[in-house]
C-alpha positions as CSV (number, residue, x, y, z in Angstrom):
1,X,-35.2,30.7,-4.0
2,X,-32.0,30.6,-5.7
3,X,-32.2,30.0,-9.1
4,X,-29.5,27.4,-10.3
5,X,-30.0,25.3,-13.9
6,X,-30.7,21.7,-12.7
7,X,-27.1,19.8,-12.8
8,X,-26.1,16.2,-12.3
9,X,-22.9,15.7,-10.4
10,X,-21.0,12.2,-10.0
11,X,-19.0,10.9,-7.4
12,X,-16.5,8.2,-6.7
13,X,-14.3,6.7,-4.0
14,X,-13.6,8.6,-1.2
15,X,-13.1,11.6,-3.5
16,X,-13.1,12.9,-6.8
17,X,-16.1,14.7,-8.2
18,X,-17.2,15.3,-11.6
19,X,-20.6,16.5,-13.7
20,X,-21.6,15.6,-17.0
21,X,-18.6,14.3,-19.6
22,X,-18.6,11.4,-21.8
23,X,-16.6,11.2,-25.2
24,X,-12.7,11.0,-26.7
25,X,-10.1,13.8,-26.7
26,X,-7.7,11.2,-28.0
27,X,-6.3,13.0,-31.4
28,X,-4.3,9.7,-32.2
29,X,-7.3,7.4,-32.8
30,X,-8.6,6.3,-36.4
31,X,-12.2,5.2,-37.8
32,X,-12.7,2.5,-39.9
33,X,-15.2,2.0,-42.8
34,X,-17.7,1.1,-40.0
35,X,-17.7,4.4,-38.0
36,X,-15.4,2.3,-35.3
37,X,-12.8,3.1,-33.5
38,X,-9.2,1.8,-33.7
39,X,-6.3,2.3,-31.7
40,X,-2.7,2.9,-32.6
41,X,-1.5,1.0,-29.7
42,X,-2.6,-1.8,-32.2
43,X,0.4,-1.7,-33.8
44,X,1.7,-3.7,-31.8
45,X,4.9,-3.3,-29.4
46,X,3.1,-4.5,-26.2
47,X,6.4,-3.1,-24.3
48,X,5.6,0.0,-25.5
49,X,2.0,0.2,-23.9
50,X,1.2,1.1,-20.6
51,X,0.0,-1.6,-18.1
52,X,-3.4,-0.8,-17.9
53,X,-3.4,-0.5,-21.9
54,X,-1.3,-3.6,-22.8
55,X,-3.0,-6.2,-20.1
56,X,-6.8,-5.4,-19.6
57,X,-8.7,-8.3,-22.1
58,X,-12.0,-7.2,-23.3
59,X,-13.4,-10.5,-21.3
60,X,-12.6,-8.5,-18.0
61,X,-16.2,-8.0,-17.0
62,X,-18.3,-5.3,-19.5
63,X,-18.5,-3.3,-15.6
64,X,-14.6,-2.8,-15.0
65,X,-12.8,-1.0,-12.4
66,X,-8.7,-0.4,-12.0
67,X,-5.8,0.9,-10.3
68,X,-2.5,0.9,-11.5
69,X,0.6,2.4,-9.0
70,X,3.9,2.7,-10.7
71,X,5.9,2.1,-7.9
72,X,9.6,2.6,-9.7
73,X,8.5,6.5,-10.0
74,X,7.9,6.4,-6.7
75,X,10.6,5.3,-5.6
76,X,12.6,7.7,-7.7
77,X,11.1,11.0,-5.9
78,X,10.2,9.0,-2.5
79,X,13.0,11.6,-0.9
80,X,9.9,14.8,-1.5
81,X,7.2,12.4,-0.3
82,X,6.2,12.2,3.4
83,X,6.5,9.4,5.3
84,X,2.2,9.1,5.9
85,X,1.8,9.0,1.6
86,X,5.1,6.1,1.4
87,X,3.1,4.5,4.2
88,X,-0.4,4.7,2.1
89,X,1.1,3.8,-1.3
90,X,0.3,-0.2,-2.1
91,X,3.7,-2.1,-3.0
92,X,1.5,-5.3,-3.9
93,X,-2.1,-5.3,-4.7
94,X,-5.0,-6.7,-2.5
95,X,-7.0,-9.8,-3.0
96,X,-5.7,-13.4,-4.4
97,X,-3.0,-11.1,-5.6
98,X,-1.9,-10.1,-2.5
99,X,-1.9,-13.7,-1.0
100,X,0.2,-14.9,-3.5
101,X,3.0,-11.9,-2.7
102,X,2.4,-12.8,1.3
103,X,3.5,-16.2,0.6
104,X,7.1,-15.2,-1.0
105,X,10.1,-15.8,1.3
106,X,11.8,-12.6,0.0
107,X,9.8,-9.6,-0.5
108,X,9.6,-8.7,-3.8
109,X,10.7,-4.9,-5.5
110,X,7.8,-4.4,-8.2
111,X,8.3,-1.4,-10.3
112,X,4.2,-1.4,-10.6
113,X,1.0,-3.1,-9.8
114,X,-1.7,-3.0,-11.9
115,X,-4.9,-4.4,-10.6
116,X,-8.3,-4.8,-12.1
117,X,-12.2,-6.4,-12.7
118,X,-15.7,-6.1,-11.7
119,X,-16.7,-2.8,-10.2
120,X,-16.5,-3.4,-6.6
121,X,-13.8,-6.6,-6.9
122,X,-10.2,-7.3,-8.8
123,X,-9.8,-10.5,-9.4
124,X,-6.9,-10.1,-12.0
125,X,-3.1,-8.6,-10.6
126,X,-0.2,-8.1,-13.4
127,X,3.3,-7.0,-11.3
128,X,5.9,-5.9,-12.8
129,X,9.6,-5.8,-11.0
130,X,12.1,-8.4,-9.2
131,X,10.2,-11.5,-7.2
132,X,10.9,-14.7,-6.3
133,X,8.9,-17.4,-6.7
134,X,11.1,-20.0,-3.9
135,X,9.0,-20.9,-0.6
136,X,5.2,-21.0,-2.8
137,X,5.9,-24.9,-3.1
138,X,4.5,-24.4,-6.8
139,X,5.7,-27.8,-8.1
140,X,6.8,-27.8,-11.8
141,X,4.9,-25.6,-14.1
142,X,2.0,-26.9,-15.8
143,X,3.0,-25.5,-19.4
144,X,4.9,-22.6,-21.0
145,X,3.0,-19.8,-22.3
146,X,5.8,-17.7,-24.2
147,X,8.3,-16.5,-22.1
148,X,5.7,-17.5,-19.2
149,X,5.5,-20.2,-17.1
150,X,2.5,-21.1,-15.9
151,X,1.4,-23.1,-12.3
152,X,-1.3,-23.9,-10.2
153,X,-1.5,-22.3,-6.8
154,X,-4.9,-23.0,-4.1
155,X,-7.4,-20.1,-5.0
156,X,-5.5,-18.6,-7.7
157,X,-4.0,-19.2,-11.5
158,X,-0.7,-18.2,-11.7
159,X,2.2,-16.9,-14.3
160,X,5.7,-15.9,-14.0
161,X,8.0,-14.2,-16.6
162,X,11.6,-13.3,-15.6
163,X,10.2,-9.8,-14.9
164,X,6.3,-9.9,-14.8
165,X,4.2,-11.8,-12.1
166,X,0.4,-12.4,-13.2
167,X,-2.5,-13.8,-10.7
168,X,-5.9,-14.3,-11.7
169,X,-8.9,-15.5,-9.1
170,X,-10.4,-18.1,-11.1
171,X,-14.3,-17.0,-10.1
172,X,-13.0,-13.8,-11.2
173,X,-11.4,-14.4,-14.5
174,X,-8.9,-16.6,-17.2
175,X,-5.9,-16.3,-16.5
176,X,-5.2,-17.7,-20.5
177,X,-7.7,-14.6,-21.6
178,X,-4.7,-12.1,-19.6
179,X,-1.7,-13.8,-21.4
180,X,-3.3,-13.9,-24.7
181,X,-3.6,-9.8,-24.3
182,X,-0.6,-9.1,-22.9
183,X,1.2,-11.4,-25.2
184,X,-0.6,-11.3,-28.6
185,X,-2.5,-8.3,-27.9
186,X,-5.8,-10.2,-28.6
187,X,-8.7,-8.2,-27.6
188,X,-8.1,-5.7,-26.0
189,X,-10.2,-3.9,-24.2
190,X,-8.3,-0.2,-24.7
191,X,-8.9,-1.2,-28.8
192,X,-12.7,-1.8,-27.7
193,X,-14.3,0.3,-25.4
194,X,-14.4,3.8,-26.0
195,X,-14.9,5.2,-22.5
196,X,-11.8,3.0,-21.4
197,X,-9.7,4.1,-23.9
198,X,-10.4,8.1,-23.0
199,X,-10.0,7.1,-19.5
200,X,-6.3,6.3,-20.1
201,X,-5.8,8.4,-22.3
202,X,-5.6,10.6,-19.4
203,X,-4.6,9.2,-16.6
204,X,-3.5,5.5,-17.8
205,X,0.3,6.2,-17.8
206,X,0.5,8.1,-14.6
207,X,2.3,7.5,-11.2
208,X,-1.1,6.7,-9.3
209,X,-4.2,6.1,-11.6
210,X,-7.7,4.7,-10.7
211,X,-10.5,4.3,-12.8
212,X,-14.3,2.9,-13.0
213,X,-15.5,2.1,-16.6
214,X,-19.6,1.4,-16.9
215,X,-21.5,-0.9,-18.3
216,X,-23.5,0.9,-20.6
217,X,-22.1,3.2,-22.8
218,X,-24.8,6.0,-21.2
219,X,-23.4,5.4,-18.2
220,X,-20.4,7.9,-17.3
221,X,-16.8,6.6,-16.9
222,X,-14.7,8.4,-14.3
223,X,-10.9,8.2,-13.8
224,X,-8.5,10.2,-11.6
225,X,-4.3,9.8,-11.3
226,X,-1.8,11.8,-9.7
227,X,1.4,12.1,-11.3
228,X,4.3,12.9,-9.3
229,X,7.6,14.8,-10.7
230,X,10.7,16.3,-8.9
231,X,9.0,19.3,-7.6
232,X,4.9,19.1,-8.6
233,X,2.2,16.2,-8.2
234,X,-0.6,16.7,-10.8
235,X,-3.9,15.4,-10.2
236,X,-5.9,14.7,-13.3
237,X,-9.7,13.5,-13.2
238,X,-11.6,12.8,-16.7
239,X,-15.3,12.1,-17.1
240,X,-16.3,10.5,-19.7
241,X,-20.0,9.2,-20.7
242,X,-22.7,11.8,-20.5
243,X,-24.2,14.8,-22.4
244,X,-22.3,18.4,-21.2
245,X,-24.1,20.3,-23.4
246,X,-26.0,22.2,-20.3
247,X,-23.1,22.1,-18.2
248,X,-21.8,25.6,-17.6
249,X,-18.5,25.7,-17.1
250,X,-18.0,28.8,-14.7
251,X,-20.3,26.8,-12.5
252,X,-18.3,23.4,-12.7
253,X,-15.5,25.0,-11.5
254,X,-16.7,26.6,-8.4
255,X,-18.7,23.0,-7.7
256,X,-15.0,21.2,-8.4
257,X,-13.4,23.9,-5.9
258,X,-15.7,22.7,-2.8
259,X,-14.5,19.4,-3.4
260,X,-11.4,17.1,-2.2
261,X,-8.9,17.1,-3.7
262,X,-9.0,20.4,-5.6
263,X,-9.6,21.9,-2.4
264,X,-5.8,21.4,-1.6
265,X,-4.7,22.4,-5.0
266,X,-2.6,25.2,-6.0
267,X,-5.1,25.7,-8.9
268,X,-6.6,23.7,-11.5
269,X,-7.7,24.1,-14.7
270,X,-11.2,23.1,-16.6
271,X,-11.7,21.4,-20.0
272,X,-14.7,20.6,-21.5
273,X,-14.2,19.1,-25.5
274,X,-17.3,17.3,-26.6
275,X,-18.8,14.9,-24.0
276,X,-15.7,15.2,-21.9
277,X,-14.5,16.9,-19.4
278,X,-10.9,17.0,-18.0
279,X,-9.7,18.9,-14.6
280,X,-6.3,19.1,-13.8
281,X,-4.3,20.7,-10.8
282,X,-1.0,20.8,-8.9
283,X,0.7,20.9,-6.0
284,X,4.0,21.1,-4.7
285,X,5.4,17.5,-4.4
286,X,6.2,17.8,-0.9
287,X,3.0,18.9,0.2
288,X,1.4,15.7,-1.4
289,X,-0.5,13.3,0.4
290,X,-2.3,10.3,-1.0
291,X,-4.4,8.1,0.8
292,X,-5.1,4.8,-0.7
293,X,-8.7,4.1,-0.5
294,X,-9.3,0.7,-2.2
295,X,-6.4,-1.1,0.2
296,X,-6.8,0.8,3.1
297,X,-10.4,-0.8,4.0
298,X,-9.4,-4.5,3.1
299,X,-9.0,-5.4,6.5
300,X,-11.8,-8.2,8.0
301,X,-13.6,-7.8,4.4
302,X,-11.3,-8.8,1.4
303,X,-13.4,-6.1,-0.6
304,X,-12.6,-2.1,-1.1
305,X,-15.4,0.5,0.3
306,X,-15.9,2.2,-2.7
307,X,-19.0,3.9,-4.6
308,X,-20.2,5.8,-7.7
309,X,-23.2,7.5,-7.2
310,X,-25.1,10.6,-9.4
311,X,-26.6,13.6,-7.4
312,X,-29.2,15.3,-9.3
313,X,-30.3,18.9,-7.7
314,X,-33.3,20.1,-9.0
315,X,-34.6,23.9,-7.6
316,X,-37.6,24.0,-9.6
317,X,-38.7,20.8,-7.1
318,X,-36.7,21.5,-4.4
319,X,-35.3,17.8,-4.4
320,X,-32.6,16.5,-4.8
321,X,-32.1,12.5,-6.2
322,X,-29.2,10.4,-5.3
323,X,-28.9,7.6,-7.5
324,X,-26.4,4.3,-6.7
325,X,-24.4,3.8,-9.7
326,X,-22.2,0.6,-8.3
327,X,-20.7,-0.4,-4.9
328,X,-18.2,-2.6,-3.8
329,X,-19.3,-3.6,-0.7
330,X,-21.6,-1.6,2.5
331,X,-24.0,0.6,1.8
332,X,-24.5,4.0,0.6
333,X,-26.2,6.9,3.2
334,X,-28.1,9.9,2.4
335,X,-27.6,12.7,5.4
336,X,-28.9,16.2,6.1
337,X,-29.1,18.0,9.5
338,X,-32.4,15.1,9.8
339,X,-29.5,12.5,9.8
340,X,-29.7,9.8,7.6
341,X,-32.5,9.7,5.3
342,X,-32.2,7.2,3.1
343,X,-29.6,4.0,2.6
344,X,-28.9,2.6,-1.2
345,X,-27.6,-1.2,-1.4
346,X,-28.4,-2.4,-4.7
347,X,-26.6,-1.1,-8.3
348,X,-29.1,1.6,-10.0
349,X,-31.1,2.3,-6.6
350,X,-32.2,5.7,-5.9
351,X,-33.7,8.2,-3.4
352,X,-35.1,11.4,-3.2
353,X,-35.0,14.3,-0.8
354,X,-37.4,16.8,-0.9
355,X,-37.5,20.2,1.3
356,X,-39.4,23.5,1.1
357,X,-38.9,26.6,-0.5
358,X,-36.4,29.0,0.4
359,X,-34.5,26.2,2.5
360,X,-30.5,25.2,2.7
361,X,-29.5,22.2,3.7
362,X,-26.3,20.4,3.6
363,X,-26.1,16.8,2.0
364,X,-24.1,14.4,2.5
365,X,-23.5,11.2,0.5
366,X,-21.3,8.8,2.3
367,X,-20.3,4.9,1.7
368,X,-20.1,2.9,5.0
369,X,-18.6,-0.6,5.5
370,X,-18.4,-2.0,9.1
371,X,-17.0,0.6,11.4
372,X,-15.2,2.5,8.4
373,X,-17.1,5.4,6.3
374,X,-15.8,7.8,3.2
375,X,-17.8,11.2,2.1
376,X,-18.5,10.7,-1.5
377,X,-20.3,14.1,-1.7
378,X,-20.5,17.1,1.1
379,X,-22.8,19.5,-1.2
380,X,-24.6,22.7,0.1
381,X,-27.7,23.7,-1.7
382,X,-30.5,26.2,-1.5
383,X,-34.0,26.6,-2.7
């Protein structure tokens, strides 16, 4: 039997994988009397914060996923991108959101989406960029909220700026709890939430970011971003809420090297400060491809296939536990060379695979939603 220390890994969307990491490499933050933290994006310049930073209200939902595109970077290198990756980049969001932009008579040029909410849902879409609102049949707007103006539309709460285009789905959210933080800069959730504010830290200001923030403060946070420049795309993927003090590093890094996308990376690099851990790689720009995985499996459902699950490996039993840390919509399979052996639904459901000594198997963890399925985890392992 091979003898490997028991590890935990984590996966989310279609890819990215991580194990262990929790914490804050943010060197900028301050404590107050109380032990909190406070961040220096409180000082106040809102136009000075990123989107994600600047618009998320701490009333978002305590589960809270995003994904942020800034399209006007695009746009600036789109020459070095292939046509499939234009293709899969959103240029409006999903959801009530995406309704809204449908309905415009001219199609709009947003220099970035940001969209965000529940784990599994958005609900809240703040667009950045040229748009006009002619051919929505608004009426008048209902009241001015600083330079906003705000309507009613069927199915959604709406307000326009000059330059910034907000939509909230009212089972989803206020759309007066969005203005207040992008305006005022009253609670925000980046000055609150610890494992959000490491999240974009790293990734929050970056061409393509995506990020899943837990409930519970034991619960791991995961976010992943590429950045793309004139001649390099980096992809960047933090984890952030769980003891590394058993994690061996050597051994992350071979794990992260089985996995898309470090797999197509030139090389990468491994950090591991604290409770977090931070993996970055590159690759030449025109040898980038993204595939959007939230969008992409909107179609019939008007809900992304996406996952986080935790795959614990234990030799000394030879099992290995699969646990379902939140779903958006489908289900979650377990798979070996038996097929599938066990399906997870519910947040927080588990399953465990047991096999005999001195066996390999290959696992496989993969979200399914109607006739589309993504591998969250391809893992080898031997007892």
């Amino acid at each position: 039997m091979t003898e490997l220390p028991r590890r935990k890994l984590l996966a989310m969307g279609a890819t990215g994988l991580g194990v262990g990491g929790a914490g804050c490499l943010n060197g900028d933050s301050t404590t107050d009397g109380n032990g909190s933290e406070t961040s220096e994006n409180r000082s106040g310049d809102e136009e000075s914060l990123a989107p994600p930073a600047r618009w998320v209200p701490t009333s978002a939902g305590s589960r809270l996923f995003f994904q942020y595109t800034d399209l006007e970077t695009v746009r600036s290198h789109e020459e070095k991108l292939t046509t499939e990756t234009l293709e899969e980049i959103p240029s409006a969001p999903h959801g009530a959101g995406g309704r809204v932009v449908g309905r415009m008579e001219t199609e709009p040029t947003f220099e970035y989406v940001l969209e965000f909410g529940p784990s599994g849902e958005g609900g809240h879409y703040v667009m950045g960029g040229e748009f006009d609102l002619a051919g929505l049949d608004l009426g008048d707007p209902i009241e001015t909220v600083g330079e906003f103006e705000r309507y009613e539309a069927a199915g959604a709460e709406l307000a326009a700026s000059s330059e910034t285009l907000v939509v909230v789905d009212p089972e989803s959210g206020s759309l007066d709890d969005v203005l207040a933080t992008g305006l005022d800069g009253t609670d925000r959730r980046v000055d609150g939430d610890g494992s959000f504010e490491t999240i974009l830290e790293h990734v929050g200001e970056e061409t393509l970011a995506y990020g899943v923030v837990p409930e519970s403060a034991d619960e791991i946070a995961v976010g992943r971003s590429w950045s793309v420049a004139a001649e390099t795309a980096t992809y960047t993927q933090v984890m952030a809420g769980m003891d590394t003090s058993d994690v061996d590093e050597d051994q992350l890094e071979s794990e992260l090297a089985t996995q898309s996308p470090f797999t197509g990376l030139d090389e990468f690099s491994l950090d591991i400060e604290g409770d977090t851990v931070l993996a970055t790689g590159t690759i030449p720009v025109s040898e980038f491809q993204y595939v959007d995985s939230i969008s992409k499996h909107q179609a019939g459902t008007g809900r992304p296939l996406r996952a986080t699950v935790s795959v614990d490996v234990e030799t000394a039993t030879q099992s290995v536990t699969v646990v379902l840390g939140s779903i958006g919509s489908g289900r979650v399979e377990l798979r070996d060379s038996r097929g599938t052996r066990a399906t997870l639904t519910e947040e927080g459901e588990e399953a465990t695979l047991e096999y005999e000594i001195d066996a390999t198997e290959t696992i496989s963890v993969v979200v399914v939603g109607g006739d589309e399925e993504s591998v969250l985890v391809r893992k080898t392992v031997e007892f």
